[in-house]
C-alpha positions in Angstrom: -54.9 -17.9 -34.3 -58.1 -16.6 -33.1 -58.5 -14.0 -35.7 -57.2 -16.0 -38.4 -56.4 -14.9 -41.8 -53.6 -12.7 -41.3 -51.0 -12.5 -43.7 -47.7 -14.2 -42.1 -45.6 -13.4 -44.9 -43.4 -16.1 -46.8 -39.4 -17.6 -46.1 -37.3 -16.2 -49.4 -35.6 -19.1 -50.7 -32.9 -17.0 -52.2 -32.1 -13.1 -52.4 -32.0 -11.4 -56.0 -32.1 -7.6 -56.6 -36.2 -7.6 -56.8 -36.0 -8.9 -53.1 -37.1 -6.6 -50.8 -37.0 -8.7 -47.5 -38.6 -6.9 -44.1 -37.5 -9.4 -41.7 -34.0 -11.2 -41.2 -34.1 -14.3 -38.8 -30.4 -14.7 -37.4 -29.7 -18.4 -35.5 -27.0 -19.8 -33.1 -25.3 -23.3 -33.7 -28.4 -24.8 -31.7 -30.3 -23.7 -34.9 -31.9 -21.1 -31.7 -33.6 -18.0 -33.0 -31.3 -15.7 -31.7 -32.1 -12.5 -33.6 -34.7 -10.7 -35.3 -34.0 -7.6 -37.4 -36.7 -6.0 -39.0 -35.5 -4.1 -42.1 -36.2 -1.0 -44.3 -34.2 -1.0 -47.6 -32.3 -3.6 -46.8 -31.1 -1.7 -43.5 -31.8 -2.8 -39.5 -33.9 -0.7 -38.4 -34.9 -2.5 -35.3 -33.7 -5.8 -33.6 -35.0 -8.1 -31.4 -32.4 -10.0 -29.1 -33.1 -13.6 -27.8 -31.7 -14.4 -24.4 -32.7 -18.3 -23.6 -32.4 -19.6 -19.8 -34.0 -22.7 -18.8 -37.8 -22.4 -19.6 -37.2 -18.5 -19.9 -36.6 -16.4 -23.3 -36.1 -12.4 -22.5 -36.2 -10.5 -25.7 -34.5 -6.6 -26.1 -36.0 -4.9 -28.7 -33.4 -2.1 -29.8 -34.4 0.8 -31.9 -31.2 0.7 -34.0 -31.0 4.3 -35.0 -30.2 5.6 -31.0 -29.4 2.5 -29.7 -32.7 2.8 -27.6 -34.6 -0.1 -25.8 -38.4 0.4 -27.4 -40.0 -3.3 -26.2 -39.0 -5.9 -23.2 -40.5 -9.1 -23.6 -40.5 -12.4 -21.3 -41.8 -15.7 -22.3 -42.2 -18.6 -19.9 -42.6 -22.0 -20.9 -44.1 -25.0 -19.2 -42.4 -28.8 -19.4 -43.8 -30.0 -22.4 -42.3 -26.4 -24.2 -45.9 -24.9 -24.4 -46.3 -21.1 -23.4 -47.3 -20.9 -20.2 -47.1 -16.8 -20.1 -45.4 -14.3 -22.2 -44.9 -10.3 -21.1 -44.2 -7.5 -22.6 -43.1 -3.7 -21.5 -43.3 -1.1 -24.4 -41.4 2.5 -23.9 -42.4 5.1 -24.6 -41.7 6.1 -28.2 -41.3 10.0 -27.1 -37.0 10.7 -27.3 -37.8 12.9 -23.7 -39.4 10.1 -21.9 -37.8 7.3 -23.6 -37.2 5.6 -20.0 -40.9 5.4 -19.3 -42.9 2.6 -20.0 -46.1 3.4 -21.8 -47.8 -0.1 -22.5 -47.7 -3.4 -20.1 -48.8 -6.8 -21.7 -49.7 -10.2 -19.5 -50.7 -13.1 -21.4 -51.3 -16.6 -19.4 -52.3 -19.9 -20.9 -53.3 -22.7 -19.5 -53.7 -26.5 -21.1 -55.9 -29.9 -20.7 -55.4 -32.8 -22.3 -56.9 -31.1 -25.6 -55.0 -28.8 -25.8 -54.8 -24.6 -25.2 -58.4 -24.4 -22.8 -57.6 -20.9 -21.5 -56.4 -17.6 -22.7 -55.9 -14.3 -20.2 -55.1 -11.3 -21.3 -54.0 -8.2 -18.9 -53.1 -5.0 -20.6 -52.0 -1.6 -18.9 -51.5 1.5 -20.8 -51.0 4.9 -19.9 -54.2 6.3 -19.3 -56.1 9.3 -21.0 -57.4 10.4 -17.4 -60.6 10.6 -18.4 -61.6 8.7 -15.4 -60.4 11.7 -13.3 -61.2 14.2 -16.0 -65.0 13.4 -14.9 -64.4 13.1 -11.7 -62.8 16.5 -11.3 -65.6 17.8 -13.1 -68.2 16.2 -11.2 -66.8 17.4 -7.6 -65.1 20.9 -8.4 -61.8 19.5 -8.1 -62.0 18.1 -5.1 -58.4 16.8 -4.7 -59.1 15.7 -1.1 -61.3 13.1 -2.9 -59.2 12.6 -5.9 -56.5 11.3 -3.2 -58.9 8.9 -1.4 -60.0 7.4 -4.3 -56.2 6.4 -5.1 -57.3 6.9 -9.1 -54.6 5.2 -11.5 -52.3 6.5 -13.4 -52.9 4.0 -16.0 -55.7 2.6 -17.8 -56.5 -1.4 -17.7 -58.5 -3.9 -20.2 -58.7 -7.6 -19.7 -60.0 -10.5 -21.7 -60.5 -14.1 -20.6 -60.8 -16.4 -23.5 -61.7 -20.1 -22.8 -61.6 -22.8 -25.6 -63.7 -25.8 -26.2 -62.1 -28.4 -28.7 -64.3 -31.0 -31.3 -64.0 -34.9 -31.0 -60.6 -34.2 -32.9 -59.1 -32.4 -30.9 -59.5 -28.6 -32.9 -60.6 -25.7 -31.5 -64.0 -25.6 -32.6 -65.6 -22.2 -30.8 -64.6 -20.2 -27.6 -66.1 -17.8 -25.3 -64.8 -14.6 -24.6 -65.3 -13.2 -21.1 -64.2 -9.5 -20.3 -65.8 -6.7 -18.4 -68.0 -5.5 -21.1 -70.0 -9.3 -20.9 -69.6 -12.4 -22.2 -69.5 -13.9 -25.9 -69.3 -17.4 -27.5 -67.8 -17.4 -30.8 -67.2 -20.0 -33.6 -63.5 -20.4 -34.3 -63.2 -19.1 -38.0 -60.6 -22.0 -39.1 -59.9 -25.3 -37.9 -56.7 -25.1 -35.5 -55.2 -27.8 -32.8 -53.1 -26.0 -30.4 
């Protein structure tokens, strides 16, 4: 929604031969989403399981080709069903570490009587070490210091986004607060939330 004018693709009214569909949407008697399988050829190549409990939806991505795990995702919802904060765990796409988890996700919103007013994002990825890359360089590889410094074995970013709505209740620009400094932007499309 910030971005704005990605493509979301289209619902196919009905399947002919010329149909060459990416995503099928699979539903319980609730009319729940309940499945996701994302398609190549007409074939599941991946599929997303929906597990609801309470205000809680845990999704298992499964890479159907080994039967894999690739993505865990959580999403919490508030009272009044708005996303209150939604994680995810990527693994590691490597078949010899496919139990490690490569990319961690944290998104937490917040609400007024606007609407959304604040955005955090938290992201840790497995890190390049270039952090202790220099500093190895920089003291001889000094491990003695290395170890005192307790360096991380993954990298972090972080972006704070807070919204400010017009006299109608759209989102009309927001500022974006991360460590590299603070910007105000104009929202590119008109969008209540």
């Amino acid at each position: 929604m910030i971005i704005g004018g990605c493509r979301r693709g289209k619902l196919l009214k009905r399947i002919t031969k010329r149909t060459n569909p990416d995503k099928e949407y699979l539903f319980d008697s609730d009319n729940r989403l309940v499945a996701v399988n994302s398609l190549l050829d007409w074939k599941a190549v991946r599929t997303e399981v929906l597990i609801y409990e309470d205000n809680l939806v845990t999704g298992i991505n499964i890479d159907n080709y080994d039967n894999s795990i690739i993505k865990l995702s959580e999403c919490i919802y508030d009272s009044d069903n708005k996303i209150k904060s939604f994680l995810t765990a990527s693994v590691s796409s490597n078949k010899a570490t496919r139990t490690k988890i490569d990319e961690i996700e944290l998104e937490k919103y917040s609400y007024d009587e606007s609407g959304l007013n604040e955005a955090e994002i938290i992201s840790y990825y497995e890190s390049d070490k270039v952090i202790e890359n220099i500093i190895k360089r920089s003291f001889e590889n000094n491990l003695t210091l290395e170890a005192k410094l307790g360096l991380p074995d993954c990298d972090t970013s972080y972006e704070h986004y807070i919204f400010h709505h017009d006299n109608d209740g759209f989102i009309d620009r927001y500022k974006l607060i991360n460590p590299y400094g603070n910007e105000e932007y104009k929202a590119l499309r008109k969008v209540k939330i």
